[in-house]
Steps between C-alpha positions, in 0.01 A plus 500: 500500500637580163260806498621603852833526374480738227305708707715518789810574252620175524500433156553864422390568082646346206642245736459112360196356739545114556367240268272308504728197577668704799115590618458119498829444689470755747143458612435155417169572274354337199639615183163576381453781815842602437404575158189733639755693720670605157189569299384686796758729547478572119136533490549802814815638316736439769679288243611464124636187317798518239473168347885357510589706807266474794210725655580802627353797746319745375557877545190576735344788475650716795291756694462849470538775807122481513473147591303410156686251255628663217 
């Protein structure tokens, strides 16, 4: 869900992503899987971490007039 927001512009970049506390509280999941959602997102890039201030979007890479990902 988290994912489907960024991509859809609902979290649009370097906007704060929910923690993992809020994950926990808003879809009632095991801190352990909310954990994965986090390290997830970071693994695929579609998130960074600034220790002391939250996780943030990432820029993602925006297409070209060709179609291809620049």
């Amino acid at each position: 869900m988290i994912r489907r927001r960024i991509e859809d512009g609902t979290y649009p970049p370097r906007t704060r992503v929910p923690s993992v506390m809020q994950i926990i509280s808003e879809f009632g999941i095991a801190t352990a899987t909310a954990q994965k959602v986090h390290q997830g997102l970071r693994k695929e890039g579609l998130i960074y971490t600034e220790p002391g201030l939250g996780s943030f979007v990432a820029e993602l890479p925006k297409e070209r007039a060709d179609g291809v990902q620049a």
